[in-house]
C-alpha positions in Angstrom: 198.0 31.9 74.8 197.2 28.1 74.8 196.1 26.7 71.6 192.5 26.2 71.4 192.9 22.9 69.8 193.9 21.4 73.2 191.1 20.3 75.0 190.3 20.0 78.9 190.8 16.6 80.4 191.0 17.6 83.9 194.0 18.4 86.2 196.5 15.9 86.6 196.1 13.2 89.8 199.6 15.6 90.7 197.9 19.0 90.8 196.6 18.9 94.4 199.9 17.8 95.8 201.5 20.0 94.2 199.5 22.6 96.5 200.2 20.5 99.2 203.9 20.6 99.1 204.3 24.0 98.1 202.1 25.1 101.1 205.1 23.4 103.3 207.4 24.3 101.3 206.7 28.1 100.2 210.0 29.6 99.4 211.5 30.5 96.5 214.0 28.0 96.1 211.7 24.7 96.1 209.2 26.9 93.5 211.7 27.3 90.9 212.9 23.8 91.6 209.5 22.9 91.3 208.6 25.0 88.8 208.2 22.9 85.6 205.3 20.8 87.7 203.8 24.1 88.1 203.6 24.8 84.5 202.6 21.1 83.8 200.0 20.5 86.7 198.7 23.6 87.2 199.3 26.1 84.4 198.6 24.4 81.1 195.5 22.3 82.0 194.2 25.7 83.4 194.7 27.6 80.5 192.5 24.7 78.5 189.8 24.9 81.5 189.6 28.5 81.2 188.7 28.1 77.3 186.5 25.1 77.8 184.4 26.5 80.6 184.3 30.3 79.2 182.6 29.2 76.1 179.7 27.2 78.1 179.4 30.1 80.7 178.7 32.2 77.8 175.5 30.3 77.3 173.7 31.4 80.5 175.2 35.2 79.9 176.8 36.5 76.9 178.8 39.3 78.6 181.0 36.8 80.2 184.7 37.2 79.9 187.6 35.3 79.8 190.9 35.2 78.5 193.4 32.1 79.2 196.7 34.4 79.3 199.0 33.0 82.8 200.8 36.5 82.7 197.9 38.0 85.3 196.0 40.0 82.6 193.6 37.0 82.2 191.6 34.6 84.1 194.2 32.8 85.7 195.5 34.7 88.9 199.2 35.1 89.5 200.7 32.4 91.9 202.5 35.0 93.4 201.6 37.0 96.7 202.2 40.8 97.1 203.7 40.8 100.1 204.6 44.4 100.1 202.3 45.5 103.1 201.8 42.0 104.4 203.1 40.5 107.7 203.2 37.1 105.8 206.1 37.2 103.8 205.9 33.9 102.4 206.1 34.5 98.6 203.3 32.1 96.9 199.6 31.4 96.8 198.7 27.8 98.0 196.3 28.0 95.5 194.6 28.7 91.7 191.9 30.7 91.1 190.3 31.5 88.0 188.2 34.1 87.5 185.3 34.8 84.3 184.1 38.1 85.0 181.3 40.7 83.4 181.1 44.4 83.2 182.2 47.3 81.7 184.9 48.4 85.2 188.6 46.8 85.5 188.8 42.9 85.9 188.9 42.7 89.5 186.4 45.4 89.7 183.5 43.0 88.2 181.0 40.7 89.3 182.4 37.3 88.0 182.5 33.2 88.6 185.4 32.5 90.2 186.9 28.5 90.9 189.3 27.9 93.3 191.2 25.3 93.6 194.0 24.1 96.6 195.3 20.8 98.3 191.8 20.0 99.6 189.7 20.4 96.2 188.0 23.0 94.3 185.0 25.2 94.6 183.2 27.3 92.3 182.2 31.1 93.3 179.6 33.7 92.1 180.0 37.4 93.4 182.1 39.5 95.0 185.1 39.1 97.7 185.3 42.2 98.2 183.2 45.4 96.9 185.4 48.0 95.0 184.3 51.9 96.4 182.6 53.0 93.3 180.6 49.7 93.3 180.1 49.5 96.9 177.4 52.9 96.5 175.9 50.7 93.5 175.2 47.8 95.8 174.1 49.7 98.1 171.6 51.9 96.0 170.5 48.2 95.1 169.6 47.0 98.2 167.7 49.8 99.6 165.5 49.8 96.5 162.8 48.0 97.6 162.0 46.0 94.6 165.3 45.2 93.5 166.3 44.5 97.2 163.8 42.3 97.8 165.1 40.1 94.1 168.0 39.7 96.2 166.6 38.3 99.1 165.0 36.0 97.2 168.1 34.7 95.1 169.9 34.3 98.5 167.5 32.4 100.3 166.9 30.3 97.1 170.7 29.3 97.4 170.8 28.9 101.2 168.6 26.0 100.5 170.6 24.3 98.0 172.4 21.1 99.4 175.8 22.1 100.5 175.8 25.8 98.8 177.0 28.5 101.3 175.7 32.3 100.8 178.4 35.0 102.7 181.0 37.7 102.9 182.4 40.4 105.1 180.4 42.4 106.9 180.7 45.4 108.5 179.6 46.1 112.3 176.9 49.4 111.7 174.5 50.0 108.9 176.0 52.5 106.7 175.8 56.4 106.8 172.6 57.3 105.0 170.2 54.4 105.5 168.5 53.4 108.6 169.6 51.0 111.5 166.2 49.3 111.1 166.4 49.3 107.4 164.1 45.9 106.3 167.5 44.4 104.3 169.7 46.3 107.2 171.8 42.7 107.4 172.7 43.2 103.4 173.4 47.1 103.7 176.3 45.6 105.9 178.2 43.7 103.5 181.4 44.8 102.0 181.1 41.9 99.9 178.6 38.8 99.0 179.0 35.8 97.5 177.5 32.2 96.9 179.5 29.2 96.6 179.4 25.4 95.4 179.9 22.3 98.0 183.5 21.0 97.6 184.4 19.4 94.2 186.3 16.2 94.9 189.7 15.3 93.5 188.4 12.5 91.2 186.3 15.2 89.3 189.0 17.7 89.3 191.3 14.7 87.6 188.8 13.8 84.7 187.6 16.7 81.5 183.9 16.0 84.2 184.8 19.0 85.8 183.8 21.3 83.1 179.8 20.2 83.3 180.0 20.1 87.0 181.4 23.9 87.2 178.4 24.8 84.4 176.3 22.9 86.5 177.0 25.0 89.5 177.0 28.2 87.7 173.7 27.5 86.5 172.4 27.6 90.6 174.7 30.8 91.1 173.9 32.7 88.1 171.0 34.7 89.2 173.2 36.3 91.9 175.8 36.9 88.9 173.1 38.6 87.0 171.5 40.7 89.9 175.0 42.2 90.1 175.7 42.7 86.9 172.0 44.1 86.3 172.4 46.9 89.2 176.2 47.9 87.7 174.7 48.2 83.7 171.9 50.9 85.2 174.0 52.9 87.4 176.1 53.1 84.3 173.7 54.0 81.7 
């Protein structure tokens, strides 16, 4: 655990070309070469980011969790790639992500804020990348209600017209068994994900302790999709 004493100052200048060599350079003998920048860049300035901006995202919901841990049990994502059923083989993420999640399922298995960061920036994330099965039929059951369907529609197309915000997610190519083809939210029914994401946080923000209020700032856009999530899960669990 870091020490909550340290505060957030932002990523050092170094941290984005640090994803930009590693990303021509992923092998395992330039990472553990590299290996103390990773720690110094990446790691420990995340850990203090992951405190700072818990806290504040706790404001706009109080079931938020975070924990600042590097060993995967927390917020801050392993760097390194399961590779055992990939054709890529190349052993390391090109990237950090960071992930404050809310619910009573697994970590992964949660709505949740999510920032990603790589060579070209950082972007902030509210959602889902991908459904797990059990809260797939929750989703589902969401949409098709036609109250709390029609809540989501309205949160989406709230975001789509938000200056450089971006609503998607996989899709898959039929309606789902069960519901019909000409369903009113049939294009939702679809998804195997959703999600709604920030425009592109520059590197000069990701460099200064700024990037704390921007993220908050974000999350306060994305948060009503956060909470329609979170909302459907808590009554199909109840």
């Amino acid at each position: 655990m870091v020490d909550k004493q340290i505060e957030f100052t932002g990523f050092p200048k170094g941290a984005l070309e640090f994803f930009d060599e590693l990303s021509r350079n992923n092998n395992r003998g330039w990472f553990e070469e590299h290996k103390k920048h990773y720690h110094e860049l990446i790691q420990r300035p995340a850990q203090a980011f992951v405190l700072a901006l818990g806290e504040s995202l706790k404001l706009l919901s109080a079931g938020i969790e975070y924990d600042s841990r590097t060993s995967g049990v927390g917020s801050i994502l392993r760097i390194y790639r399961d590779i055992r059923f990939s054709k890529d083989k190349t052993p390391y993420k090109t990237n950090l992500g960071i992930i404050f999640w809310e619910g009573a399922r697994k970590k992964m298995e949660n709505p949740s804020f999510y920032f990603h960061m790589d060579a070209t920036g950082a972007i902030f994330y509210s959602g889902f990348y991908q459904f797990p099965r059990e809260y797939l039929r929750v989703f589902r059951d969401g949409v098709d209600d036609p109250r709390i369907g029609s809540e989501l529609v309205s949160i989406l197309e709230k975001m789509k017209g938000l200056d450089g915000f971006e609503v998607g997610g996989d899709q898959y190519k039929r309606v789902p068994s069960g519901f019909d083809a000409d369903h009113p939210r049939a294009h939702l029914l679809k998804h195997k994900g959703i999600w709604a994401r920030s425009p592109l946080v520059d590197s000069d923000v990701i460099a200064s302790v700024d990037l704390v209020d921007v993220c908050f700032h974000y999350a306060v856009k994305l948060v009503a999709l956060h909470k329609w999530l979170v909302d459907i899960d808590k009554a199909a669990l109840s």
